[in-house]
N, C-alpha and C positions, 0 to 999 in steps of 0.2 A: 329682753335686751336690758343690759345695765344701764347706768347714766350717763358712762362712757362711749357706750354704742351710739344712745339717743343723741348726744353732745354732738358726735362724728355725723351723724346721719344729717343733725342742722348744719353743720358746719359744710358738708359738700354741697347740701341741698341749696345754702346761700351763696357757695363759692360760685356753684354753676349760673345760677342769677347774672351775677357777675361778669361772670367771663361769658358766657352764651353771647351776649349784644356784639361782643369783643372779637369774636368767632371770624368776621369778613371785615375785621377792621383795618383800616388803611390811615396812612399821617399824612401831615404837611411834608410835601418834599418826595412824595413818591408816584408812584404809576396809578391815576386814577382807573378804578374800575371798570369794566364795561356798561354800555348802558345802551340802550334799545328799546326805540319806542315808534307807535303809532300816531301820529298827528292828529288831533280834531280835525282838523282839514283832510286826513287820510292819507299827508305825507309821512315819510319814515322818516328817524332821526336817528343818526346813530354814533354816537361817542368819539367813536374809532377815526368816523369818514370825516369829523369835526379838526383831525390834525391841522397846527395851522394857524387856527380860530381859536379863541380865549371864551371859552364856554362857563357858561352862570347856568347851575342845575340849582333849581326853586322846589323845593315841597311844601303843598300849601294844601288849604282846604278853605271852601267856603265858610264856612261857621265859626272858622278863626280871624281873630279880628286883627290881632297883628300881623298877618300874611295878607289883609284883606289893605290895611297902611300903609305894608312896604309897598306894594303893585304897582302906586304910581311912582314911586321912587325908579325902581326896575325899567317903568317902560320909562323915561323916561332918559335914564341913561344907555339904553335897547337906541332909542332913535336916533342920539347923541354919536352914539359908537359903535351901527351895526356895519357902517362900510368901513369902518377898519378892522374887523375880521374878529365883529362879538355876536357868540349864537347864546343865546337863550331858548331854555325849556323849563317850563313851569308843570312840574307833574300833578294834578287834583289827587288826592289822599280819598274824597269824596266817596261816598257809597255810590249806587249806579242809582238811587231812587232820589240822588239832588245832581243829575247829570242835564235836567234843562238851567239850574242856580247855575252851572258852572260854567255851559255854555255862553248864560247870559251875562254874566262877569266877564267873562274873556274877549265879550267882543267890544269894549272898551280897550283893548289891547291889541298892539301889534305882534306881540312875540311871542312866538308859539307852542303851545300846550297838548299835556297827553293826559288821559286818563291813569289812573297806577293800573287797573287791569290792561291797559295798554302797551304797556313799560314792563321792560327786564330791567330791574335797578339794584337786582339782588347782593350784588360787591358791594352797594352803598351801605348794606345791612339793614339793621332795624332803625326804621327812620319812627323814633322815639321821642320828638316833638315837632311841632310846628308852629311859627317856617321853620326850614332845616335848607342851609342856604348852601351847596358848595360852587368854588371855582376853578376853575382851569387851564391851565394855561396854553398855550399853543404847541407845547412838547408831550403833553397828556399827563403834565404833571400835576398834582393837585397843590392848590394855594391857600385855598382856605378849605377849613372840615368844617360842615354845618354844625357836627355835630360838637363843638366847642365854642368856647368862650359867649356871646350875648346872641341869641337866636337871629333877634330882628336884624335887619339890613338898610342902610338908609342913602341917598349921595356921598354921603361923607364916605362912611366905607366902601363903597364901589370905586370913589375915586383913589384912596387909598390905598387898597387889593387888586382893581382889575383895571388900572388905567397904567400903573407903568408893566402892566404885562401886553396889553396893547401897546406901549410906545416901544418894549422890546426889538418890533419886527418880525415879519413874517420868518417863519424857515429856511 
């Protein structure tokens, strides 16, 4: 192969890099993903049944310290604003061999969580850092993409992003 082969061969090899993550990607302003999962608690959750409701999807892991920060932010605005029609789901990233860590974290928490082998979250794509915070609004539209702008999540931005999609109104 010349230089020009090898050249092309880098050049697709990083293009796919690239675009690969990009593959199930979705923006601000469009039809949130499906999503499906199994509860800790061994309720179902599922995206769709969510219409209505202004949905905060959290990916998080125990061993990250900034997902381990925001939690109380989250629940915090979860108790604030769950009877005005906000669901939270926190999915653990976690391997299955720190599933008592995440049990025991979570039960400091009112809102409720899935393991990822629990979870179809695959539309979400590759969830390439943590936290990876999205929102949703009550039409299934998406409002914020985790996977932009500053990971972390705090009250400020919750009240920002997901309080006037609650004062919206239901459907």
């Amino acid at each position: 192969m010349n230089i020009n082969g090898i050249v092309g061969a880098v050049l697709i090899g990083v293009l796919s890099l690239i675009v690969a993550p990009l593959a199930y990607a979705f923006g601000v302003g469009e039809k949130a993903p499906s999503l499906e999962a199994k509860n800790l608690d061994g309720k179902s959750f599922s995206l769709a049944a969510e219409s209505g409701n202004v949905v905060i999807v959290n990916f998080w892991a125990s061993w990250c310290e900034p997902c381990r920060e925001e939690m109380p932010a989250l629940e915090t605005y979860y108790k604030q604003h769950k009877d005005e029609g906000l669901r939270v789901l926190a999915i653990s990233m976690d391997d299955p061999a720190d599933d008592d860590k995440v049990l025991r974290i979570m039960r400091a928490y009112s809102y409720p969580a899935a393991f990822q082998r629990n979870a179809d979250y695959r539309g979400f794509g590759r969830i390439w850092r943590m936290p990876m915070t999205f929102v949703i609004d009550r039409k299934g539209i998406l409002r914020k993409d985790g996977g932009v702008g500053a990971p972390k999540i705090d009250l400020e931005l919750l009240e920002k992003v997901a309080t006037p999609l609650l004062s919206s109104g239901r459907n």
